[in-house]
N, CA, C, O and CB atoms as a CASP TS submission, in Angstrom:
PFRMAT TS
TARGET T0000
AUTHOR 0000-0000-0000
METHOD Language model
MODEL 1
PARENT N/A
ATOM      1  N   UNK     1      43.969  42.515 106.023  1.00  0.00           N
ATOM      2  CA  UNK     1      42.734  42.396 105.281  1.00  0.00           C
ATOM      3  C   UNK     1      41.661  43.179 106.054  1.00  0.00           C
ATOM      4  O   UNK     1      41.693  43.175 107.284  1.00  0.00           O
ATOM      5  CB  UNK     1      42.327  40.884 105.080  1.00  0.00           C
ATOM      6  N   UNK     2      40.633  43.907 105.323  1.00  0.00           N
ATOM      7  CA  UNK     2      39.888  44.743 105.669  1.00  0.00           C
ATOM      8  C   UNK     2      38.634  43.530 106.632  1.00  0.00           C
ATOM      9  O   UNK     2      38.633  42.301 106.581  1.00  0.00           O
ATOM     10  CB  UNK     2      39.429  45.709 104.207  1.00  0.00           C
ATOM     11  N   UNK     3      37.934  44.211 107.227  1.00  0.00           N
ATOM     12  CA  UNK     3      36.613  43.684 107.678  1.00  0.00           C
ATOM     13  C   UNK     3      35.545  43.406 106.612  1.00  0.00           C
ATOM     14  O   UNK     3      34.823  42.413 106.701  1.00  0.00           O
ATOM     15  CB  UNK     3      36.041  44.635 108.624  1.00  0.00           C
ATOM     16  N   UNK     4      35.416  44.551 105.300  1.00  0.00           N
ATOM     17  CA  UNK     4      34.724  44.362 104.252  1.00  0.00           C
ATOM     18  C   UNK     4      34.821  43.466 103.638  1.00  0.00           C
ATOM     19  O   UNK     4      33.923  42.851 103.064  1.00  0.00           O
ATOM     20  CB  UNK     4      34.758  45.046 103.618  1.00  0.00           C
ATOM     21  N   UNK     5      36.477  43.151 103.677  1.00  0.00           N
ATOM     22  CA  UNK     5      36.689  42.123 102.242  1.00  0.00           C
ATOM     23  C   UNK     5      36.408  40.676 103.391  1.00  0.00           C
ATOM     24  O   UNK     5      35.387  40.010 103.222  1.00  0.00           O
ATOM     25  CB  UNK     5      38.860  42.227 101.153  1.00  0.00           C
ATOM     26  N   UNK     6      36.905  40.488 103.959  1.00  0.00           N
ATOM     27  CA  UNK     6      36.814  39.427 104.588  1.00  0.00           C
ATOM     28  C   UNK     6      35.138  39.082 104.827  1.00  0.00           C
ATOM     29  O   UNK     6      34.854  37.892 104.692  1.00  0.00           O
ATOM     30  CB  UNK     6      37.690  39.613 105.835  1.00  0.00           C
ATOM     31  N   UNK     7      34.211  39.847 105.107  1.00  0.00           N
ATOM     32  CA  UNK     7      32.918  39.885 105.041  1.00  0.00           C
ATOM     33  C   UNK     7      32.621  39.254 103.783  1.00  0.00           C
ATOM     34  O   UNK     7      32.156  38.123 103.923  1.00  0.00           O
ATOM     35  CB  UNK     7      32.397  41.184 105.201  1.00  0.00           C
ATOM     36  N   UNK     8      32.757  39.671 102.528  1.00  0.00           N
ATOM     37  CA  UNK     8      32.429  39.670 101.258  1.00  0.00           C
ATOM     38  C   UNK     8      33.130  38.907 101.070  1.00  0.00           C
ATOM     39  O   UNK     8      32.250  38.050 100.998  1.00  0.00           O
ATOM     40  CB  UNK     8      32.429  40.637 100.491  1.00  0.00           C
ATOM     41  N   UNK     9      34.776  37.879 100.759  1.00  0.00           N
ATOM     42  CA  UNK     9      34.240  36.801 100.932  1.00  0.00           C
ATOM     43  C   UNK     9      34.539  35.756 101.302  1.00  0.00           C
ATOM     44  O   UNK     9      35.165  34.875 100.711  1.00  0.00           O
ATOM     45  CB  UNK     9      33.901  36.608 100.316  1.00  0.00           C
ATOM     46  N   UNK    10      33.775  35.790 103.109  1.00  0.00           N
ATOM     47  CA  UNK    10      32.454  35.193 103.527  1.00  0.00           C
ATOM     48  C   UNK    10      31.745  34.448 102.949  1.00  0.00           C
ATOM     49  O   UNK    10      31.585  33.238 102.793  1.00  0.00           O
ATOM     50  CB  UNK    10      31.705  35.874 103.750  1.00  0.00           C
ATOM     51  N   UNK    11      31.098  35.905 102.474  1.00  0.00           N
ATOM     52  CA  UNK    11      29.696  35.513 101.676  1.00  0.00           C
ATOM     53  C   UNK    11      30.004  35.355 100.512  1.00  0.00           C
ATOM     54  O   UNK    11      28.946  35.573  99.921  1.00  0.00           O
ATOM     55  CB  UNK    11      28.540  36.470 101.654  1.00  0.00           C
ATOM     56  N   UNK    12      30.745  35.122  99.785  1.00  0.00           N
ATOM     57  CA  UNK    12      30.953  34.630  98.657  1.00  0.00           C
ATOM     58  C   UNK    12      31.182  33.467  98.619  1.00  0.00           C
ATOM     59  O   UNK    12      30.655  32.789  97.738  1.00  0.00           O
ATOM     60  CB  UNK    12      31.702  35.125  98.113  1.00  0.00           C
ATOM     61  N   UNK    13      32.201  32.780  99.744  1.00  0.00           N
ATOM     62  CA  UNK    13      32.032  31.610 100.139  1.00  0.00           C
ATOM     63  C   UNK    13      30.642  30.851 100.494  1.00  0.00           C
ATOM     64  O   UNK    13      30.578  29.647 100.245  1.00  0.00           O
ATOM     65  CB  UNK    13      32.754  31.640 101.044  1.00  0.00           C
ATOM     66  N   UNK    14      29.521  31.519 101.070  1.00  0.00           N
ATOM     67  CA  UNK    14      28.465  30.650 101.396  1.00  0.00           C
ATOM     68  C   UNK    14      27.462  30.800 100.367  1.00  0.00           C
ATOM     69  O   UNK    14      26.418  30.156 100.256  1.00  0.00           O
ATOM     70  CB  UNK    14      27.913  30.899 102.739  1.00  0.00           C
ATOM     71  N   UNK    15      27.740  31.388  99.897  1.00  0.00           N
ATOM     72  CA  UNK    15      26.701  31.599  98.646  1.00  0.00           C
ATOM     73  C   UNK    15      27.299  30.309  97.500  1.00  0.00           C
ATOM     74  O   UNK    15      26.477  29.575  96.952  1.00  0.00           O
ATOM     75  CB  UNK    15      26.868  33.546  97.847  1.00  0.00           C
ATOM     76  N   UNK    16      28.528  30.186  97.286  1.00  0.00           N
ATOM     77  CA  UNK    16      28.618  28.831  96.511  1.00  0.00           C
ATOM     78  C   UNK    16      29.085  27.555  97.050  1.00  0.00           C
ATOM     79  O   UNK    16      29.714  26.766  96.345  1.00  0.00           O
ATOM     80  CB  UNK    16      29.417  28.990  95.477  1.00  0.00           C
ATOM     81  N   UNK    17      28.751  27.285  98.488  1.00  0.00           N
ATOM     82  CA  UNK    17      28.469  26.535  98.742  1.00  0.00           C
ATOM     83  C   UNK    17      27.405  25.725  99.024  1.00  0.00           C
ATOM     84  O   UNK    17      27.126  24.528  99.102  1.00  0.00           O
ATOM     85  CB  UNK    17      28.888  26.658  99.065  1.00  0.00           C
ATOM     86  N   UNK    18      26.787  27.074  99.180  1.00  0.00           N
ATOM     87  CA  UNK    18      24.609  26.558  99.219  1.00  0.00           C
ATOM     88  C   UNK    18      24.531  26.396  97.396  1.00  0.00           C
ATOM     89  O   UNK    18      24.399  25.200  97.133  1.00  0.00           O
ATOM     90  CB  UNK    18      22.863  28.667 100.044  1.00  0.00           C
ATOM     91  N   UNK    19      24.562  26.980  96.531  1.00  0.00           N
ATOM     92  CA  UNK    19      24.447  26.834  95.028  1.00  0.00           C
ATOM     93  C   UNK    19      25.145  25.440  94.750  1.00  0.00           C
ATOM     94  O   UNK    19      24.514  24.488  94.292  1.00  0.00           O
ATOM     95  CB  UNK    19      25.201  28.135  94.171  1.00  0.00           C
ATOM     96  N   UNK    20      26.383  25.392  95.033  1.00  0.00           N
ATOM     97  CA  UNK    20      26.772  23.607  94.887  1.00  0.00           C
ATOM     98  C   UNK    20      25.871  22.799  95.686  1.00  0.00           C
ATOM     99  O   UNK    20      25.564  21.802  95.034  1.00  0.00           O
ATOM    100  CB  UNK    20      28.380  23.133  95.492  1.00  0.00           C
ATOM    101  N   UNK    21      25.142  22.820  97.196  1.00  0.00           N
ATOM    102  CA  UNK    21      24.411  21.796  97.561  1.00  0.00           C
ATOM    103  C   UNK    21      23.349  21.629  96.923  1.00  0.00           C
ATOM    104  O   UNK    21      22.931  20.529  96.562  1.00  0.00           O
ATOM    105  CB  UNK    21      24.153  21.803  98.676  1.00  0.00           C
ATOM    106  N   UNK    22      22.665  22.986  96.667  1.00  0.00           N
ATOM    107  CA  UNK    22      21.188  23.003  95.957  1.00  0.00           C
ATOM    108  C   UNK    22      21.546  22.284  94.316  1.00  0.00           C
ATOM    109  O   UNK    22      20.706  21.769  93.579  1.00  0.00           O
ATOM    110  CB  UNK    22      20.468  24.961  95.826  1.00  0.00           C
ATOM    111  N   UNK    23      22.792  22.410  94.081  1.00  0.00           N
ATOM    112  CA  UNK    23      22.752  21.740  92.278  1.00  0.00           C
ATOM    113  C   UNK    23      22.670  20.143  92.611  1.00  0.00           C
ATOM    114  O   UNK    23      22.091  19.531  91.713  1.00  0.00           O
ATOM    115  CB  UNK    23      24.581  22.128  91.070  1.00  0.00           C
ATOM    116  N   UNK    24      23.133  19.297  93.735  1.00  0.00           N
ATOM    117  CA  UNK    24      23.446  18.087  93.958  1.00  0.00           C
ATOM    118  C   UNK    24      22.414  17.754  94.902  1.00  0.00           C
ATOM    119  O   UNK    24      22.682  16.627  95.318  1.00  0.00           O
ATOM    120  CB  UNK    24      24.805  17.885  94.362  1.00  0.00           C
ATOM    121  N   UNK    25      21.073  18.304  95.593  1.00  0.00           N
ATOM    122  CA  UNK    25      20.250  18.023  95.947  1.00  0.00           C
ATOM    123  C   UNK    25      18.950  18.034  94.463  1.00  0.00           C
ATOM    124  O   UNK    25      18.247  17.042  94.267  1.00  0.00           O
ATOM    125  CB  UNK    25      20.245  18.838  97.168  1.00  0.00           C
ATOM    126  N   UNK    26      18.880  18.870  93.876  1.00  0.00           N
ATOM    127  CA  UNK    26      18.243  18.593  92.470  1.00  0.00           C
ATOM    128  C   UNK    26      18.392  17.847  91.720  1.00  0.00           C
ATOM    129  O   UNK    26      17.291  17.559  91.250  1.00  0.00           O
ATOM    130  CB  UNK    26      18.290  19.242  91.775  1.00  0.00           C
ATOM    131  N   UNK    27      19.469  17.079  91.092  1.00  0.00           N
ATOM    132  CA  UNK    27      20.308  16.199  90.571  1.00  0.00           C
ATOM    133  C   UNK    27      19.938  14.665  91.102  1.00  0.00           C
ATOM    134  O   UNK    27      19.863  13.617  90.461  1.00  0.00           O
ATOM    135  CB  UNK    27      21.722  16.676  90.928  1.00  0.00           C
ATOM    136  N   UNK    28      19.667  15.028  93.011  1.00  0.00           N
ATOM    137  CA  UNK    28      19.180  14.163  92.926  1.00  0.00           C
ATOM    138  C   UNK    28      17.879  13.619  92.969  1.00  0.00           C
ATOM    139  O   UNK    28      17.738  12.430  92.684  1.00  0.00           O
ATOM    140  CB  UNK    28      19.655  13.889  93.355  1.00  0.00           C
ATOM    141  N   UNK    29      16.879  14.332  93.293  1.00  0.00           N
ATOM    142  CA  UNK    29      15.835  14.294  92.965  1.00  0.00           C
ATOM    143  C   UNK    29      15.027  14.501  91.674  1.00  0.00           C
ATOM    144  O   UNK    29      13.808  14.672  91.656  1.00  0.00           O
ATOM    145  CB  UNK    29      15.610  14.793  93.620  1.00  0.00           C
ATOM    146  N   UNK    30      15.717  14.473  90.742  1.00  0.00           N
ATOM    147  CA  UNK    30      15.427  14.341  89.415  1.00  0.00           C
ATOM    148  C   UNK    30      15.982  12.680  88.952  1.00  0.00           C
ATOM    149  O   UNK    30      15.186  11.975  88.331  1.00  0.00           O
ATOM    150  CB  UNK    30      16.211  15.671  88.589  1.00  0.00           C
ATOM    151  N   UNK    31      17.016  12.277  89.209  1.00  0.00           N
ATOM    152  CA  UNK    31      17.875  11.137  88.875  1.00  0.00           C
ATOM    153  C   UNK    31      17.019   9.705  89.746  1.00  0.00           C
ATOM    154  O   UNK    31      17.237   9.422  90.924  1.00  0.00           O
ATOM    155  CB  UNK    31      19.683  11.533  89.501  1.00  0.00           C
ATOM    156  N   UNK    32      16.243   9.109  89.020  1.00  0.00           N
ATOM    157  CA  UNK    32      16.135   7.810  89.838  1.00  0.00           C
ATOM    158  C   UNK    32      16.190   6.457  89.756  1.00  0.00           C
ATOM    159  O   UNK    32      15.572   5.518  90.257  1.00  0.00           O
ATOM    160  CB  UNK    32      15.338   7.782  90.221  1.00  0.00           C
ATOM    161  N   UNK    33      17.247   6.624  88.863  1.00  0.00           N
ATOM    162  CA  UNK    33      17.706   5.415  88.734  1.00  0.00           C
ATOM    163  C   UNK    33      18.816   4.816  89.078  1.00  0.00           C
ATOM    164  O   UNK    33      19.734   5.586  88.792  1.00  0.00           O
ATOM    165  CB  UNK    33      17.653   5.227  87.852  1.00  0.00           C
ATOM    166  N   UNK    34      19.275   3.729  89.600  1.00  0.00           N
ATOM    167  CA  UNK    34      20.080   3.145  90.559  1.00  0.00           C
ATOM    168  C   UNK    34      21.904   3.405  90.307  1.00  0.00           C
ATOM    169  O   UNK    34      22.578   3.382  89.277  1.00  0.00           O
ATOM    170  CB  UNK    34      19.611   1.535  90.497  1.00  0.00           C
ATOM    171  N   UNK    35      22.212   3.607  91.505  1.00  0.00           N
ATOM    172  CA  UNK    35      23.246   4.099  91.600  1.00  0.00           C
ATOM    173  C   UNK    35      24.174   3.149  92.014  1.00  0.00           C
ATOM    174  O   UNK    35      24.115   3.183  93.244  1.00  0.00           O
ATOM    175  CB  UNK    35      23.161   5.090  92.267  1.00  0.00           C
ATOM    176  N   UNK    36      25.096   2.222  91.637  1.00  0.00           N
ATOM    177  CA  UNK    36      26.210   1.066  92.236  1.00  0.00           C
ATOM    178  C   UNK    36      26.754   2.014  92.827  1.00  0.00           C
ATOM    179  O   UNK    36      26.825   3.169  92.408  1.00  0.00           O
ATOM    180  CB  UNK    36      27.279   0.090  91.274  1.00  0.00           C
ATOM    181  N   UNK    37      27.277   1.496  94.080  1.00  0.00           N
ATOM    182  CA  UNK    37      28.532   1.577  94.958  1.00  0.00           C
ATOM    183  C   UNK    37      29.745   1.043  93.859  1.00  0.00           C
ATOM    184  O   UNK    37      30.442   1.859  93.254  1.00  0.00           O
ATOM    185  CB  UNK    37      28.368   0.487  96.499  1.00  0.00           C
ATOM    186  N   UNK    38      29.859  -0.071  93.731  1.00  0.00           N
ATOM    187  CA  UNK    38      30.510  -0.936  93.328  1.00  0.00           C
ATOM    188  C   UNK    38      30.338  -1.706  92.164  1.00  0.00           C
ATOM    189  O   UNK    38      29.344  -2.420  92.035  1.00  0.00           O
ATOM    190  CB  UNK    38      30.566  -1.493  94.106  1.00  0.00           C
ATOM    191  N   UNK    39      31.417  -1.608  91.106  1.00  0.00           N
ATOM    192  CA  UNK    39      30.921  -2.348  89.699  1.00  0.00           C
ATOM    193  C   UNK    39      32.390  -3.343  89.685  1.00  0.00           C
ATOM    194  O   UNK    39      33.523  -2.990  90.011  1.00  0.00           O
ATOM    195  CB  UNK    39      30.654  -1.023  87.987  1.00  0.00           C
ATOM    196  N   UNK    40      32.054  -4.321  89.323  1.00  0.00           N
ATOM    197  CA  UNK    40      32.782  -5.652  88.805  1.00  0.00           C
ATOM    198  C   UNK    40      32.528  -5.959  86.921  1.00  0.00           C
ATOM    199  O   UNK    40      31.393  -6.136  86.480  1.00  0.00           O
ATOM    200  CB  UNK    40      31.964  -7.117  89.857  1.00  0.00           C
ATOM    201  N   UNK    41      33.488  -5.970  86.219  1.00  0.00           N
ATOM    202  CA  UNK    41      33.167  -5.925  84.599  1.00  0.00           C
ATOM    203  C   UNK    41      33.957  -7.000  84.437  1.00  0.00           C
ATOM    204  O   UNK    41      34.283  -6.971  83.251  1.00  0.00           O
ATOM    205  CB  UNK    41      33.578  -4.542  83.586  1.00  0.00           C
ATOM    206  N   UNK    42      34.595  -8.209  85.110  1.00  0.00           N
ATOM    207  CA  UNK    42      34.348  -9.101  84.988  1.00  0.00           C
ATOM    208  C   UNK    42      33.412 -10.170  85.325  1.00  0.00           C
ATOM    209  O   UNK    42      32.910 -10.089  86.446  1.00  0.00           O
ATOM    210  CB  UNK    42      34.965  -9.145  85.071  1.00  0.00           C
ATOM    211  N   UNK    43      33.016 -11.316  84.467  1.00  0.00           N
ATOM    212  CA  UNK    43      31.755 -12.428  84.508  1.00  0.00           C
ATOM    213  C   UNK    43      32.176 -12.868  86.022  1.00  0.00           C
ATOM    214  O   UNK    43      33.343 -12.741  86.394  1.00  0.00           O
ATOM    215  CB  UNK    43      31.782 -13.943  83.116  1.00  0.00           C
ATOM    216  N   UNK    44      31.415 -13.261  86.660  1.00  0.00           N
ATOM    217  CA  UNK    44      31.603 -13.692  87.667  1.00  0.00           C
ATOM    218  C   UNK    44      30.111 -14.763  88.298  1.00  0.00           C
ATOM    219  O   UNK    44      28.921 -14.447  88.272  1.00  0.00           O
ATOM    220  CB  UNK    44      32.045 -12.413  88.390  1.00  0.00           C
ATOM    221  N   UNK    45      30.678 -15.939  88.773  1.00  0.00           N
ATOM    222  CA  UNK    45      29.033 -17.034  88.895  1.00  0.00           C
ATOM    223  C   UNK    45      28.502 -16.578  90.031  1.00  0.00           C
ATOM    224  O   UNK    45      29.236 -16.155  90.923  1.00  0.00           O
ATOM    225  CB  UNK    45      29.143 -18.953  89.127  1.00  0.00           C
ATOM    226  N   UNK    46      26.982 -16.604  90.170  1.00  0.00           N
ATOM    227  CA  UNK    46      25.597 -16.028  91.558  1.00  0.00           C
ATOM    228  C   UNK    46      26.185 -16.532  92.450  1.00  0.00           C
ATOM    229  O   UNK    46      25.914 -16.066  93.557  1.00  0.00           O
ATOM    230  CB  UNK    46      23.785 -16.625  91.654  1.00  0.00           C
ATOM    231  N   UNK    47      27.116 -17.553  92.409  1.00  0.00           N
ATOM    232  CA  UNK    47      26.393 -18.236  94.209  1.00  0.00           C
ATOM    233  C   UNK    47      28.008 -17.197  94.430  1.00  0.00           C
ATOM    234  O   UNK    47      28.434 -16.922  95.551  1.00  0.00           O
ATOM    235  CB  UNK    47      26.287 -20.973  94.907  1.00  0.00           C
ATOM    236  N   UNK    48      28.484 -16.893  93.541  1.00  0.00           N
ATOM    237  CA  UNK    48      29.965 -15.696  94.530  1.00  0.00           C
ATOM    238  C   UNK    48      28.685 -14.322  95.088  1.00  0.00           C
ATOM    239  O   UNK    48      29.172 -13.245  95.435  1.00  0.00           O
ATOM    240  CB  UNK    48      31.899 -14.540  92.712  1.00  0.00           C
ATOM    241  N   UNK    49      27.491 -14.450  95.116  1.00  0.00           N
ATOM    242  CA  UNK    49      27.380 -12.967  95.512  1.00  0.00           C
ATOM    243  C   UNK    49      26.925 -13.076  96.935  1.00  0.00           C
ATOM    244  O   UNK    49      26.190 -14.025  97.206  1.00  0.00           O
ATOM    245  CB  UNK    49      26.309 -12.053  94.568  1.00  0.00           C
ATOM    246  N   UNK    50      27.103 -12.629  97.440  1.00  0.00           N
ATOM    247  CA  UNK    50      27.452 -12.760  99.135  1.00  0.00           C
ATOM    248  C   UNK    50      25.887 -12.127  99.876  1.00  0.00           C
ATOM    249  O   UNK    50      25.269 -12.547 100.854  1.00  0.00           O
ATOM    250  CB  UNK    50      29.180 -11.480  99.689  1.00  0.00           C
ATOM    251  N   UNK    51      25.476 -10.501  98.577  1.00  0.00           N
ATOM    252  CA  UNK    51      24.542  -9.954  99.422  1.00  0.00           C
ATOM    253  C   UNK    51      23.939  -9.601  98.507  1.00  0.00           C
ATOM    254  O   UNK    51      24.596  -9.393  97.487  1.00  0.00           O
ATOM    255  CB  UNK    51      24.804  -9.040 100.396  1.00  0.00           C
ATOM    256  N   UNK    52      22.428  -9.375  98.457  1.00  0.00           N
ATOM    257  CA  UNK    52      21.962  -8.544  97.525  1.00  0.00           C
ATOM    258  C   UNK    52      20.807  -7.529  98.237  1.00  0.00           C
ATOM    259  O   UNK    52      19.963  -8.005  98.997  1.00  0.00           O
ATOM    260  CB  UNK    52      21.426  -9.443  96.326  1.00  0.00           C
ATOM    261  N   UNK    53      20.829  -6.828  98.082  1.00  0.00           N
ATOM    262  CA  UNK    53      20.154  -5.660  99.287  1.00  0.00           C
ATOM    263  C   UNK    53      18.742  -4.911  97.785  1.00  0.00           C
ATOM    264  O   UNK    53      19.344  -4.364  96.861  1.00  0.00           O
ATOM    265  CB  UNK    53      22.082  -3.820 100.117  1.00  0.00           C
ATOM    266  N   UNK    54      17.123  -4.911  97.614  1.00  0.00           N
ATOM    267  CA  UNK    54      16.685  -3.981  97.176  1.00  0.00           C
ATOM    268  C   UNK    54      16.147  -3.169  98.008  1.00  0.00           C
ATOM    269  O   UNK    54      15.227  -3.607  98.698  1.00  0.00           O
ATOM    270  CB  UNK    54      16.069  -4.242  96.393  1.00  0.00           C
ATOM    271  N   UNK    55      16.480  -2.079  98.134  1.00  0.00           N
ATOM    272  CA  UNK    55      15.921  -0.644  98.456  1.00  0.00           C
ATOM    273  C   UNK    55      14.582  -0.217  97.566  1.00  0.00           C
ATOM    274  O   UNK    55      14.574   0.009  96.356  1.00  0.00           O
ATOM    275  CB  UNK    55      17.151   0.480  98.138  1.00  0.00           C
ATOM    276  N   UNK    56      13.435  -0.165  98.492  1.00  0.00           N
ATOM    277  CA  UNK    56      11.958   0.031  97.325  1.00  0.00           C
ATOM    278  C   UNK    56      12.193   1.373  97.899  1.00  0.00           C
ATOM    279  O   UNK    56      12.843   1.718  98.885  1.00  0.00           O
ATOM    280  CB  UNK    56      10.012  -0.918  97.535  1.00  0.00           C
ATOM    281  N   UNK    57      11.159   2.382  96.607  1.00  0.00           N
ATOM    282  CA  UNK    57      11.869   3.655  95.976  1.00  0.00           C
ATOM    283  C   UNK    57      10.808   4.332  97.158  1.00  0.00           C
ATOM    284  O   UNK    57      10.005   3.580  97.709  1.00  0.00           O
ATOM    285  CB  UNK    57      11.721   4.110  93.912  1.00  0.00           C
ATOM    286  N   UNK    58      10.835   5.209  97.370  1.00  0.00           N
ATOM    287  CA  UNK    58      10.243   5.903  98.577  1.00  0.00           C
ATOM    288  C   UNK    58      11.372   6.793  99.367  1.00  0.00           C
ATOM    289  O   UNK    58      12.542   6.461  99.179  1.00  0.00           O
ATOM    290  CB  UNK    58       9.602   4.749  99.599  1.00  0.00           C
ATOM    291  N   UNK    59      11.063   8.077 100.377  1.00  0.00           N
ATOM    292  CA  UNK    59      12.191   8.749 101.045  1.00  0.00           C
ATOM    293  C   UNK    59      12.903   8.032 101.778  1.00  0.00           C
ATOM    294  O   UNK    59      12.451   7.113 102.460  1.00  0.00           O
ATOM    295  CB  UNK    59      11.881   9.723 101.778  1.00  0.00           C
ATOM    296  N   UNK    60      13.803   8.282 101.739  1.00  0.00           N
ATOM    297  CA  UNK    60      14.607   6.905 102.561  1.00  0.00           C
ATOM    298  C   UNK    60      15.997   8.300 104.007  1.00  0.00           C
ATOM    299  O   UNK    60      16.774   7.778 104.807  1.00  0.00           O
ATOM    300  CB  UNK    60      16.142   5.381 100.477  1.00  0.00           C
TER
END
């Protein structure tokens, strides 16, 4: 493989890897509404919930 091609892509490689971060850093700063870790879709009674954590909206 040449020095060119391998140069080129390089940079073809970092160029869509900065374009994928910059799409998922926008995404998230547009998006603000809450995101589960974890969903349960069965009923289940309060006193089973072990933790409840709110995060107030600000840079975190």
């Amino acid at each position: 493989m040449t020095s060119k091609l391998a140069v080129a892509l390089l940079a073809a490689f970092l160029l869509s890897a900065a374009l994928c971060e910059a799409a998922v850093l926008s995404r998230m700063s547009t998006e603000l509404r809450c995101q589960c870790i974890k969903t349960h879709s069965t009923p289940f009674h309060p006193k089973f919930i072990k933790e409840l954590r709110v995060i107030e909206s600000g840079p975190h």
